[in-house]
VEXDREN-2710 file (C-alpha; in Angstrom, 1 decimal):
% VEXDREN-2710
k/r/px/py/pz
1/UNK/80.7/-49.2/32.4
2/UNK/79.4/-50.2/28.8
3/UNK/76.3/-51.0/30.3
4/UNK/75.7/-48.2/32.3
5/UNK/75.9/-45.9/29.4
6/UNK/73.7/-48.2/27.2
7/UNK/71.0/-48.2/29.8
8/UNK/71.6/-44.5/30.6
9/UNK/71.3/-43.9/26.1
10/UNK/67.7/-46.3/26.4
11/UNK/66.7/-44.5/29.2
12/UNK/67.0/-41.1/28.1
13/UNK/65.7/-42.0/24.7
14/UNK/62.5/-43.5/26.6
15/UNK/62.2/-40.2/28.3
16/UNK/62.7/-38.3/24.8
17/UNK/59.9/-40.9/23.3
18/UNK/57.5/-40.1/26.4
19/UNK/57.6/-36.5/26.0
20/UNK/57.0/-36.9/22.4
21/UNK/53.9/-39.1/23.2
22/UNK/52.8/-36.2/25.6
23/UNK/52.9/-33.2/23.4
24/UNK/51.5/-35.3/20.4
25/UNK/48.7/-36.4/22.9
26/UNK/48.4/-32.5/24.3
27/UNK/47.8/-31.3/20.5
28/UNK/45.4/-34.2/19.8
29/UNK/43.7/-33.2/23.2
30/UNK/43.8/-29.1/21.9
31/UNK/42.3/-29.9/18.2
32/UNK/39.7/-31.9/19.8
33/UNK/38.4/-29.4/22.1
34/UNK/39.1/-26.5/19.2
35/UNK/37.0/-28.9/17.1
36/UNK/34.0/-29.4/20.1
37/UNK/34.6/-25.4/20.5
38/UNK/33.8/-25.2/16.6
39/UNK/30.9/-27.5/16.5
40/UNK/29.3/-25.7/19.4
41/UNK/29.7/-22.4/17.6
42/UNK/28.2/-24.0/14.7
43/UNK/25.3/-25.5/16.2
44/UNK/24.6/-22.0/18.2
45/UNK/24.7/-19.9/14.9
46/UNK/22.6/-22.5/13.7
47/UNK/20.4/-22.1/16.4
48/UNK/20.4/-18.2/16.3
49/UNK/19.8/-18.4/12.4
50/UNK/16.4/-20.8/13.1
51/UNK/15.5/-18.2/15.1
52/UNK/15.7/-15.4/12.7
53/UNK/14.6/-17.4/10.3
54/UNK/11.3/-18.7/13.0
55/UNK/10.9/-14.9/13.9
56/UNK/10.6/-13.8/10.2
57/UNK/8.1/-16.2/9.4
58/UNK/5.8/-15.2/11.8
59/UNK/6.2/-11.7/10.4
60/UNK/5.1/-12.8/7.2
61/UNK/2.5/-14.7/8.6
62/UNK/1.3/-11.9/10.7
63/UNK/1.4/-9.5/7.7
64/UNK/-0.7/-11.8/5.6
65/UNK/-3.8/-12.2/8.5
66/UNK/-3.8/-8.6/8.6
67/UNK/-3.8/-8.6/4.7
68/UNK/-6.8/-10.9/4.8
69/UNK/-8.3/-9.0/7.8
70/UNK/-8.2/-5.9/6.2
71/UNK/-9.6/-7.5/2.7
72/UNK/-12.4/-8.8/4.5
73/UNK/-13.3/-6.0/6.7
74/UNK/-13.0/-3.9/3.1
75/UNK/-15.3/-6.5/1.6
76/UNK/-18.3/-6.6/4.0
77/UNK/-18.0/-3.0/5.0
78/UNK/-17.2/-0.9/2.3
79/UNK/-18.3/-3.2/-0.1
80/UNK/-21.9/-3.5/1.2
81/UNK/-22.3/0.3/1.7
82/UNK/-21.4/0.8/-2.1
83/UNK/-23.6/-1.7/-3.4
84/UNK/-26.4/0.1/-0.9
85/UNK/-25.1/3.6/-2.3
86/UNK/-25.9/2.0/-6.0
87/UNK/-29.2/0.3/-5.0
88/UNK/-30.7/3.2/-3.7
89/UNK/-29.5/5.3/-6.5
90/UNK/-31.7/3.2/-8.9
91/UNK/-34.2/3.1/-6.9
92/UNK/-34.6/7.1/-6.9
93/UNK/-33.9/7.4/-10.5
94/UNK/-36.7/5.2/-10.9
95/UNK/-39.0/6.9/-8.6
96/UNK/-38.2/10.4/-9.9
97/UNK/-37.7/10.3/-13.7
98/UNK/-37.2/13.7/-14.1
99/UNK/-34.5/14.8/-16.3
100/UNK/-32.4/16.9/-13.5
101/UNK/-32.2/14.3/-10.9
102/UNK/-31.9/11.8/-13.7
103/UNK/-28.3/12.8/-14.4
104/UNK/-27.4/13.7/-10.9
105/UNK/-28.6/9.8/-9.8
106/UNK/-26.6/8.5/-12.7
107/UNK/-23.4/10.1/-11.5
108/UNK/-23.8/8.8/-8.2
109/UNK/-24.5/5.2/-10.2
110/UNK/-21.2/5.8/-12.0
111/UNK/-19.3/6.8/-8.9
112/UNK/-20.1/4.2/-6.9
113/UNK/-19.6/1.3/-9.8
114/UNK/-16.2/3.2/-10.0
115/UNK/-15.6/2.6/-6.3
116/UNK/-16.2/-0.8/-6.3
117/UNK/-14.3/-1.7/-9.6
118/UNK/-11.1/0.2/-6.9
119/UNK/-12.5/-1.7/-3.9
120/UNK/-11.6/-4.9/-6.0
121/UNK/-8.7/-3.9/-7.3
122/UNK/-7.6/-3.3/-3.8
123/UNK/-8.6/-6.8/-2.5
124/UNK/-7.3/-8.3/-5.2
125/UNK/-3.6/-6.9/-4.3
126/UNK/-4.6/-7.3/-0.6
127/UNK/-5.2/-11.3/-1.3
128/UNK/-1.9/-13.2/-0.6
129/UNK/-3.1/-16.1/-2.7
130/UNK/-2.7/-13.8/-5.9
131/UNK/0.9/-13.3/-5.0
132/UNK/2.2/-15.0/-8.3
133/UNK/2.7/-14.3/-12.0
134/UNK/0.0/-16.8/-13.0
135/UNK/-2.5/-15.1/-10.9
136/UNK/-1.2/-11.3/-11.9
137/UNK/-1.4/-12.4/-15.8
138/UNK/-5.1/-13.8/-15.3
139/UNK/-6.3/-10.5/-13.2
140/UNK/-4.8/-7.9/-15.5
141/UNK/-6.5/-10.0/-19.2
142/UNK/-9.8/-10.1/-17.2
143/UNK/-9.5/-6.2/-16.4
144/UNK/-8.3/-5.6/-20.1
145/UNK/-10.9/-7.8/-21.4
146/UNK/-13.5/-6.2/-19.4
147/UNK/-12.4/-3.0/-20.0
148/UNK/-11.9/-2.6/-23.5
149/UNK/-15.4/-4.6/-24.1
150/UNK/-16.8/-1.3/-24.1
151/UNK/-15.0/-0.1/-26.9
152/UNK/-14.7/-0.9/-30.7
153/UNK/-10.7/-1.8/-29.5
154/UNK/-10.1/-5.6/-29.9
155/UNK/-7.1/-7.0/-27.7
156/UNK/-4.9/-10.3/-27.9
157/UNK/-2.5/-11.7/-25.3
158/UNK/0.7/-13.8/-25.4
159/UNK/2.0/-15.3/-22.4
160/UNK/5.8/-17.0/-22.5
161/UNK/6.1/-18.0/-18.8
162/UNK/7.7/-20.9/-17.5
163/UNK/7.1/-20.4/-14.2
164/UNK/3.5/-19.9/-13.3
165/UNK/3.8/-20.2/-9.5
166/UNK/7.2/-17.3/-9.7
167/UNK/6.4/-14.8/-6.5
168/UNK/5.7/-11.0/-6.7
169/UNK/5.2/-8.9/-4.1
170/UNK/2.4/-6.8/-3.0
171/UNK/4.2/-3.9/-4.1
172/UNK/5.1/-5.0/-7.6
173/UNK/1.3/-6.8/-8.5
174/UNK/0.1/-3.1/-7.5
175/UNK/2.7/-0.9/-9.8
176/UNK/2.7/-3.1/-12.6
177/UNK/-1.4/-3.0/-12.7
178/UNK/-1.2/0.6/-12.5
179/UNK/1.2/1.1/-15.6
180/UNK/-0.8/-1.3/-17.6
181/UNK/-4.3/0.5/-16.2
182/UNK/-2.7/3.8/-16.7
183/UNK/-1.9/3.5/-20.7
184/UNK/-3.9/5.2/-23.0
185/UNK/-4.6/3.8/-26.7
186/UNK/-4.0/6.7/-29.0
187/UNK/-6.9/6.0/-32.0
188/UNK/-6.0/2.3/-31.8
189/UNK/-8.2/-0.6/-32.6
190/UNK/-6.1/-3.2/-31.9
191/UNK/-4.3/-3.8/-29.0
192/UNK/-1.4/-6.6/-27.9
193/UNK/0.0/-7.2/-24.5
194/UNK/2.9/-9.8/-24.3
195/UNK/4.0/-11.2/-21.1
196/UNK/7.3/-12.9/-20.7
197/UNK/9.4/-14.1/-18.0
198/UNK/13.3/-15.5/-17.9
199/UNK/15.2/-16.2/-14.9
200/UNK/16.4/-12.7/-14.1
201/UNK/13.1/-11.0/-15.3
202/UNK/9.2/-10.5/-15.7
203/UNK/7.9/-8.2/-18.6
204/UNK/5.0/-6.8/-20.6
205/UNK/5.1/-5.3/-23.6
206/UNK/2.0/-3.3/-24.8
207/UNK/1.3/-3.0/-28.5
208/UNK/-1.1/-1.1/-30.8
209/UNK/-1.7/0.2/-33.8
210/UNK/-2.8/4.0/-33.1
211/UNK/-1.1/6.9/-34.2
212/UNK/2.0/6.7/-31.7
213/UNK/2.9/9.5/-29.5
214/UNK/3.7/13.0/-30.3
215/UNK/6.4/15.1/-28.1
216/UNK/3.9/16.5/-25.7
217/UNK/2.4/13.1/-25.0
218/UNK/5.5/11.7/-24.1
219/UNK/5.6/14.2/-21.7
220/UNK/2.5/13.9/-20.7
221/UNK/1.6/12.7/-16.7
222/UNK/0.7/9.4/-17.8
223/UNK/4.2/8.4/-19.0
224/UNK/6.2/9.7/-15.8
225/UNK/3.8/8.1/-14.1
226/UNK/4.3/4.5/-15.9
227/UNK/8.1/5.6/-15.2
228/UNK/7.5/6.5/-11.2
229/UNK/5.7/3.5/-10.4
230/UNK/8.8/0.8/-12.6
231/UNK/11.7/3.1/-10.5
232/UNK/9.3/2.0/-7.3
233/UNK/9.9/-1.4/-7.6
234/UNK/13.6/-1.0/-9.0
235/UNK/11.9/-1.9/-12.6
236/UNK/11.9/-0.2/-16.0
237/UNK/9.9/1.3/-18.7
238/UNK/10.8/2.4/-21.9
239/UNK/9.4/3.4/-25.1
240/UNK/10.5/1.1/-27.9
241/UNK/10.6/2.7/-31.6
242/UNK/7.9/1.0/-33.7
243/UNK/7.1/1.7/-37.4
244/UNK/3.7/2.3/-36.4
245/UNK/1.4/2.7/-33.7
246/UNK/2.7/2.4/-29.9
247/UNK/4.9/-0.3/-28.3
248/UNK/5.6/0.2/-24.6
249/UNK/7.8/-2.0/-22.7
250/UNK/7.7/-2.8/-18.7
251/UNK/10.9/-4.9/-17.3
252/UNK/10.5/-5.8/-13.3
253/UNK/14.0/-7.8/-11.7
254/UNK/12.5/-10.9/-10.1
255/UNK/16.3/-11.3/-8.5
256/UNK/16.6/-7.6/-7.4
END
């Protein structure tokens, strides 16, 4: 009778220990397909994201051949008819030296060096190879340079970047030549633009030593303009106090 209850306790406590086995083995068998589930899911958003991410780079791609086909259409059309609006300008002024048409050729000279002075401008914010600081610092001195050569103004740069190769968009190249283009030297002769770059930020500061603005100035179109064209590419621009002369300072988020 002993035995029959010992054998009737081992069997029931093989049974107990089987069943055991079986729901430890159904929860292993549950986690490993919730785990399989899982890595699919993982491997399909990764999928998905390639895609996006395979789709918006040809979208930029795209956008930068039209860029480039659009600057070089620009180029060899409009480019060519200026310079043929500008050669045959000269060549009537020389042919008719009188005083009247003289002036009137001379304005059509000016006007079309004007236009191709913007025609470059343009292609230069067209060109997706100028889509850096380095290449935006080097543009804007050269314009500067040029620009100011024809004046008794003299002008000195600074540049504290330490990254040459950091990207700005289209957008912000274009505004921030604008604001720079757009300021007016008020009876300065010395002028001083500073560039400077940290991790969150690009900025210029202009400096000279003119006579500073008055209240109507500051109101004047060319300073909500400089202010339009920072809010456009969620930059700033203030005025900052200086004992003399003008000192105008342009921030643009590079992390915005």
């Amino acid at each position: 009778m002993n035995n029959d209850i010992k054998l009737t306790f081992i069997i029931a406590i093989i049974i107990m220990l089987l069943f055991v086995c079986f729901i430890i083995m159904m929860v292993f068998i549950y986690n490993k397909k919730q785990l399989i589930q899982q890595q699919e899911n993982q491997i399909k958003e990764s999928e998905f994201q390639n895609q996006l991410l395979q789709k918006e780079l040809e979208r930029q791609k795209a956008i930068e051949l039209e860029r480039e086909r659009i600057s070089q259409d620009m180029h060899d059309d409009l480019g060519a008819g200026i310079s043929a609006i500008k050669l045959q300008a000269e060549f009537l002024k020389y042919k008719m030296p009188q005083e009247n048409y003289s002036k009137d050729l001379e304005a059509i000279i000016n006007t079309s060096e004007d236009m191709n002075l913007a025609m470059r401008e343009i292609l230069w914010s067209l060109n997706s190879q100028n889509d850096t600081i380095d290449n935006f610092i080097e543009y804007t001195t050269l314009y500067i340079k040029r620009f100011l050569s024809k004046t008794n103004i003299e002008s000195q740069f600074n540049s504290n970047i330490h990254e040459q190769e950091t990207n700005l968009t289209v957008k912000a190249r274009r505004n921030l030549f604008l604001v720079v283009k757009v300021y007016k030297h008020s009876k300065a002769n010395e002028v001083f633009l500073e560039f400077d770059q940290n991790e969150d930020s690009f900025s210029i500061t202009i400096t000279d030593n003119g006579i500073g603005l008055s209240e109507t100035t500051q109101k004047g179109n060319g300073m909500s303009n400089m202010s339009l064209r920072m809010e456009a590419i969620n930059g700033t621009f203030k005025i900052v106090p200086a004992q003399n002369g003008l000192r105008l300072l342009f921030v643009y988020p590079l992390q915005d």
